[in-house]
Structure formats: C-alpha cells, structure tokens
C-alpha positions as CSV (number, residue, x, y, z in Angstrom):
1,X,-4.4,-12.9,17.2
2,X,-3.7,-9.2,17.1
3,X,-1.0,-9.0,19.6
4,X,1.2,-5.6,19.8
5,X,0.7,-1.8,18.7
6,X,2.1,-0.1,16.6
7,X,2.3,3.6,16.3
8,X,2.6,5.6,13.0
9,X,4.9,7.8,14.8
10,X,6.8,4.7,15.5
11,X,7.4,4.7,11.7
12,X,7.6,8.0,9.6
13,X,7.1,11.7,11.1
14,X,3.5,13.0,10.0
15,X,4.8,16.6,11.1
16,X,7.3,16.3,8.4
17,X,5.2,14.9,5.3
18,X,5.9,11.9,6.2
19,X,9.0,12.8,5.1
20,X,11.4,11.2,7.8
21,X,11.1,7.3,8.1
22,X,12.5,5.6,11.2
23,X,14.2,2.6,12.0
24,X,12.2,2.2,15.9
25,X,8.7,1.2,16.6
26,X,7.0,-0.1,19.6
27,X,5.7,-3.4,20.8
28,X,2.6,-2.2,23.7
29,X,0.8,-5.1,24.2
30,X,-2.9,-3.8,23.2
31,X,-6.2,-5.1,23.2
32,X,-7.6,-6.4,19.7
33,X,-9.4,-5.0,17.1
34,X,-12.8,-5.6,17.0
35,X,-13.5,-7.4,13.8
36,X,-16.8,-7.8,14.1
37,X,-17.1,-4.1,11.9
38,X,-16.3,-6.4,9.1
39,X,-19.7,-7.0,8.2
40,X,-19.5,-3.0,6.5
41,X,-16.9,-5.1,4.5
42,X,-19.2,-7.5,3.5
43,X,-22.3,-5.8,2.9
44,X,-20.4,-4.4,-0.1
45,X,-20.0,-7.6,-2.0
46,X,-21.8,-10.1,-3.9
47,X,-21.6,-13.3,-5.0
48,X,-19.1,-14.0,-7.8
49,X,-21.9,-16.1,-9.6
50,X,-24.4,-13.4,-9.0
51,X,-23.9,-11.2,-12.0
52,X,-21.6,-11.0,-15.0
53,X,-17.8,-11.0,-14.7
54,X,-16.0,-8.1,-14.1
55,X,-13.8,-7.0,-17.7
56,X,-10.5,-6.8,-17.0
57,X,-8.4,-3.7,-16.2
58,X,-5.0,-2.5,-17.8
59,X,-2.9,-0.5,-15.9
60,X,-2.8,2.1,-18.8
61,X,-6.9,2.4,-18.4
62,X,-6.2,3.2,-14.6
63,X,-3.7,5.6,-15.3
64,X,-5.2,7.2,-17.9
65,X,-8.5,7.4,-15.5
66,X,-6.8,8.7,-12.7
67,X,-5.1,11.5,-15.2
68,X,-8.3,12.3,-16.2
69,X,-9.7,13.4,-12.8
70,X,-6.3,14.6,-12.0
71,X,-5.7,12.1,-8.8
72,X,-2.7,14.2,-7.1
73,X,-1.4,10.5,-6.2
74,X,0.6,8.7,-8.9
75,X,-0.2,5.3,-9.7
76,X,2.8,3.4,-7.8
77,X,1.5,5.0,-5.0
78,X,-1.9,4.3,-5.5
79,X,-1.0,0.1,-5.5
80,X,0.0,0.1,-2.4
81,X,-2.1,2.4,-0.5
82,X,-5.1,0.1,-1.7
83,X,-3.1,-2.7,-0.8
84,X,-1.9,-1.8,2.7
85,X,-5.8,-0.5,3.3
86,X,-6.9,-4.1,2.2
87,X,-4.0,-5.7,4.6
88,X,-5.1,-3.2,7.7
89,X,-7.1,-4.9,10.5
90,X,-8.7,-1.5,10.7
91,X,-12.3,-2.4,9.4
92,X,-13.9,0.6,10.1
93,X,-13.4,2.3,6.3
94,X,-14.6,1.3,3.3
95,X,-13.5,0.6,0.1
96,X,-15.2,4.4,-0.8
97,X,-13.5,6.3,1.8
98,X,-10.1,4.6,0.4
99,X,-11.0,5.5,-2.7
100,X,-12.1,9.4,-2.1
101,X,-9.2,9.2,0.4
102,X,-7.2,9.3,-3.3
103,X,-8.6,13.1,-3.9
104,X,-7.9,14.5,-0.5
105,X,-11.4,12.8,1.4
106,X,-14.1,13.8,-1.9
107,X,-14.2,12.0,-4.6
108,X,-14.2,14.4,-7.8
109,X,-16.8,16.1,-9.2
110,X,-18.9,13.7,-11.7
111,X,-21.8,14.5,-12.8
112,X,-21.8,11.9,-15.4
113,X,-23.5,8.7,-13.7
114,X,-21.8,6.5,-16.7
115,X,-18.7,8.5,-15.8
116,X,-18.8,7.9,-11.7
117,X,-19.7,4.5,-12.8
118,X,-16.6,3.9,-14.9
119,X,-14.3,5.5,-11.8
120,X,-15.9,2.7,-10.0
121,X,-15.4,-0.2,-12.2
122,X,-11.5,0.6,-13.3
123,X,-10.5,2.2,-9.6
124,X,-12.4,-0.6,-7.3
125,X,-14.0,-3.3,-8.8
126,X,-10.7,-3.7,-11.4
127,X,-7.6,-2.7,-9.4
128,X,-9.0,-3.5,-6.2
129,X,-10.1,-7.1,-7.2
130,X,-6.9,-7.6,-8.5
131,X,-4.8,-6.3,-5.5
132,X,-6.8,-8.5,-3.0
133,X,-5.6,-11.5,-4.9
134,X,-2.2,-10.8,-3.0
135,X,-4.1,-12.2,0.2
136,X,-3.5,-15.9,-1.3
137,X,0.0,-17.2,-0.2
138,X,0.7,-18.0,-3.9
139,X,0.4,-14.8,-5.4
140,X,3.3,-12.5,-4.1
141,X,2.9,-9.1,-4.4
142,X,5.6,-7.2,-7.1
143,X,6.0,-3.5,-6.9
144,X,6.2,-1.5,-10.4
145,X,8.9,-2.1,-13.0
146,X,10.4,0.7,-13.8
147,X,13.2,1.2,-16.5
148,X,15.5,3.5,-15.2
149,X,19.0,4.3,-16.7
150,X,22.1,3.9,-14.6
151,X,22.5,7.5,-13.8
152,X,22.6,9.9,-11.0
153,X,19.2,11.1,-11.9
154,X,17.8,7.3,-12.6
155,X,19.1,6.1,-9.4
156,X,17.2,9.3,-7.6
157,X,14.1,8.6,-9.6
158,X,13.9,4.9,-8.8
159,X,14.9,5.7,-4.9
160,X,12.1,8.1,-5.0
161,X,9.6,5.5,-5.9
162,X,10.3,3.3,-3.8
163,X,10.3,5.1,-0.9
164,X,6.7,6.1,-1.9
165,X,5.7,2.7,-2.6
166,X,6.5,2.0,1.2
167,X,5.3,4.9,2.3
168,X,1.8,4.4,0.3
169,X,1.6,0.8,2.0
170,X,2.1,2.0,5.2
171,X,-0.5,4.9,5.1
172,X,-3.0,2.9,3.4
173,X,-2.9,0.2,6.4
174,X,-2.8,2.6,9.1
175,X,-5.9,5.3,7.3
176,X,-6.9,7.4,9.8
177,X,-5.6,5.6,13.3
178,X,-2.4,6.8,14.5
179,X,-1.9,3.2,16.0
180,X,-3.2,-0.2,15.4
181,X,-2.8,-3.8,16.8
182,X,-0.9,-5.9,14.8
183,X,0.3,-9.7,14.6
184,X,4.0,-9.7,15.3
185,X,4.9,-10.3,12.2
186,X,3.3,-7.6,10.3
187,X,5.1,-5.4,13.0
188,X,8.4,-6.6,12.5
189,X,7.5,-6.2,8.3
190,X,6.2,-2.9,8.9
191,X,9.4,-2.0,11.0
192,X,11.6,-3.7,8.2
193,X,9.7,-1.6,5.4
194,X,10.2,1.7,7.5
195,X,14.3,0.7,7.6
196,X,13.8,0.3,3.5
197,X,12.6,3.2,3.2
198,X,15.1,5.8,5.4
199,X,17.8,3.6,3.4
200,X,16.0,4.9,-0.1
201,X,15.8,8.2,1.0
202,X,19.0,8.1,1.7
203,X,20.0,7.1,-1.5
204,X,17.6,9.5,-3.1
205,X,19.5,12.6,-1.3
206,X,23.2,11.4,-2.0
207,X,22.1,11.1,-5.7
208,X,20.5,14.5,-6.0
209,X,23.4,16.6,-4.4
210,X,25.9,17.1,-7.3
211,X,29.1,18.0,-4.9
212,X,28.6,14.2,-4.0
213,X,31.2,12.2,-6.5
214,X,29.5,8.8,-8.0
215,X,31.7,6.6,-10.2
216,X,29.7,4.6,-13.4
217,X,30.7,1.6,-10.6
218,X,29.3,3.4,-7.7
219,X,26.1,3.6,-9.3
220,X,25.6,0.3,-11.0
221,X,26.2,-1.1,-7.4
222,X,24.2,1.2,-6.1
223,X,21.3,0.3,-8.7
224,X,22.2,-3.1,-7.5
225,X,21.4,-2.7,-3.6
226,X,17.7,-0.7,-4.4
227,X,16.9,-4.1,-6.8
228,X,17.3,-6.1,-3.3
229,X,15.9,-3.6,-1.4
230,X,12.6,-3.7,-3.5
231,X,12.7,-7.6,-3.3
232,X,13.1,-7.2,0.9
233,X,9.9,-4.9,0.2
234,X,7.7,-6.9,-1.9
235,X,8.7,-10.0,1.0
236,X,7.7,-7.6,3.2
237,X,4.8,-6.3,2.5
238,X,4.0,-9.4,1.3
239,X,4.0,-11.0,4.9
240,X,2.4,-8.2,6.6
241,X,-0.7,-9.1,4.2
242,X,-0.9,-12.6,4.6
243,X,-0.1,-12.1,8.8
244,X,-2.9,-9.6,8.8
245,X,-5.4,-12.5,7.0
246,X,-4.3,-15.3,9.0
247,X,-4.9,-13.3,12.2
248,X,-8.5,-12.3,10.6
249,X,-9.5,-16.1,10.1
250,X,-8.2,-16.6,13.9
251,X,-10.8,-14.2,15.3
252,X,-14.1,-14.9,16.3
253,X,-17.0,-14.0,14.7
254,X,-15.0,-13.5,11.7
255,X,-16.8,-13.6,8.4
256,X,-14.3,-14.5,5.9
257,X,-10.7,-14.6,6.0
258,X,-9.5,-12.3,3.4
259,X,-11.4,-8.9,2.2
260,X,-14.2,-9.3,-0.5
261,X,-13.4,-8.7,-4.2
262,X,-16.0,-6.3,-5.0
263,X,-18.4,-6.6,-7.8
C-alpha cells in the first residue's frame, strides 16, 4: 500500500530552480492514491498482438529528434523524467502531458501529420516502451555513460549530470503534485537520491571554483566516489520503481501492475 507523504519541498527548493537538494523529507501518514484513474493509462494501449511491432529506437534518432524541435531538456534528463513519471503513483497525467511537459506544457509546433507522427513513435512508443521495461526486477535501470576526462572541468561536467539525472527522476514522479503517497521504500530511495544529489552539487561547485586546489589524486578519487554515487542512484531509483509497481499490483481495482507500453 501507499503508506507515507512525501513533499517535494521535502526534497529540492522549487523557489530556487530546483537548485538546492536536501537531505530531510517527511513521513505524514496520508490517505492512498486513488488508482482507479489508471484506466486513462490504459485506454491508451493496445494489445502487443494487435498491430505490427514497434521498429526499434537508437538513442542517436531520439537525440537527433529532440534537436530538431529544440527540446530545452537534454537527453539524460529526459530518461529519467519519463522514467520517474512512469514510477509515480500519480495516475492522473498521461503519457502526452509528460511528453509536452518536455517543451514547457505544448508540444511544438508540427504541422506535418507524418512529422507529429514520428515525434510520437521515437519520443513514446520507442523510448517510453523501452524505459517501462525497468518495471521488471531483472532489468535494472543504468544512467548514461559518459566519457569524461579526469579533469577539473570533467569532474564538473559529470557532477552536473548526475545531479540532473536525479533531479529529472524526481520531477518526473512528482509532475504537478507538490506531495504524493509513497510505499516506504520509494521514500527512503527518494530521500537517498535527494542526499546524492546535494553531494554532486557539491562536487560540481568545488570543481568549478579555481582558488579551490585539486591534486591529479584528488580528482581521480574524486572521479571514483561520483562512479559509486551513480551506482547508489541507479539502486535507487531502481527500487523506487519496482516499490511503486509492487504497491500498484496491491491495490484494489487495479488493472495491471506495471504501466502499458504504448503502441
């Protein structure tokens, strides 16, 4: 069941950008969320025999789609706001608003119906299908590789991006509520995840403040420390999915237990 509330307050400063993550968050018992508004879900899928397979998507197509229409979200960033929305026991949005939610709350101007149809296919039915595969215990989820070099501006750039990565997660399971009831141990991953990320933005100001000495050592061990923190991460974000979907499949009246792939 969905047992305690979380704020977003409780985890990053909405006044500030979302700039300032914090290491507190609250555990009000609540009343649960009604997830009989899953059937919106629903009526958006079809059967996986009931027209031809999907083609696959490359990350490059999405990128270069989302270039295209100039997304102001990077890529990283979109992962795991879909992600977090598809984790959320929030069922009032759709897959739509999540995506149009990528542009600000519009989707971009398309004229084109082939063209609208292509956002469609690459952005939901490719990237989103694939992220909702992460719902399944055996397929942890991995946040982007990135090659950075071991320098005080690689370090900064890699901080950076995780911290976003987090942040994304978080936003994209919270949307538009500023507080939601949550199993107990998606709270305590969302409250580990906030920690994560005021320890990379910590990292990402020391790096980017030149009267701050860093030794070739100090920063390879540094690089070191943001490799485990993005593996505490992916566990972590991990578990709030799957605690999210096992909570679903415990409520009654509950259609499925994980969200549709979309077709």
């Amino acid at each position: 069941m969905f047992e305690t509330r979380l704020q977003t307050a409780d985890l990053f400063d909405w006044h500030d950008e979302m700039q300032n993550l914090h290491q507190r968050a609250l555990g009000q018992p609540s009343a649960m969320v009604d997830c009989s508004r899953r059937q919106k879900w629903g009526a958006m899928s079809t059967s996986r025999t009931g027209g031809p397979p999907t083609k696959p998507v490359s990350d490059d197509e999405i990128r270069s789609l989302l270039d295209r229409y100039r997304c102001p979200m990077p890529f990283h960033v979109v992962r795991t706001r879909f992600l977090g929305n598809i984790a959320s026991p929030d069922m009032t949005a759709s897959p739509m608003d999540t995506v149009a939610g990528l542009w600000g709350g519009e989707l971009p101007a398309i004229d084109n119906p082939d063209a609208l149809n292509e956002l469609l296919r690459v952005v939901l039915m490719g990237l989103w299908n694939r992220l909702a595969e992460h719902q399944n215990r055996n397929a942890p989820f991995r946040m982007i590789r990135v090659d950075v070099p071991e320098t005080r501006e690689g370090l900064a750039n890699i901080a950076a991006i995780r911290r976003e990565e987090v942040i994304g997660f978080i936003e994209g399971m919270f949307g538009k509520e500023q507080g939601l009831a949550l199993p107990e141990r998606a709270r305590r991953a969302l409250e580990a995840l906030a920690e994560a990320g005021g320890l990379l933005r910590g990292v990402f100001e020391v790096a980017c403040d030149p009267t701050k000495p860093a030794s070739a050592d100090d920063i390879a061990q540094t690089r070191r420390h943001i490799s485990e923190l993005t593996e505490i991460c992916e566990r972590e974000i991990h578990a709030a999915l799957l605690s999210c979907t096992r909570a679903r499949r415990r409520m009654p009246n509950s259609a499925s237990t994980t969200r549709p792939s979309l077709h």
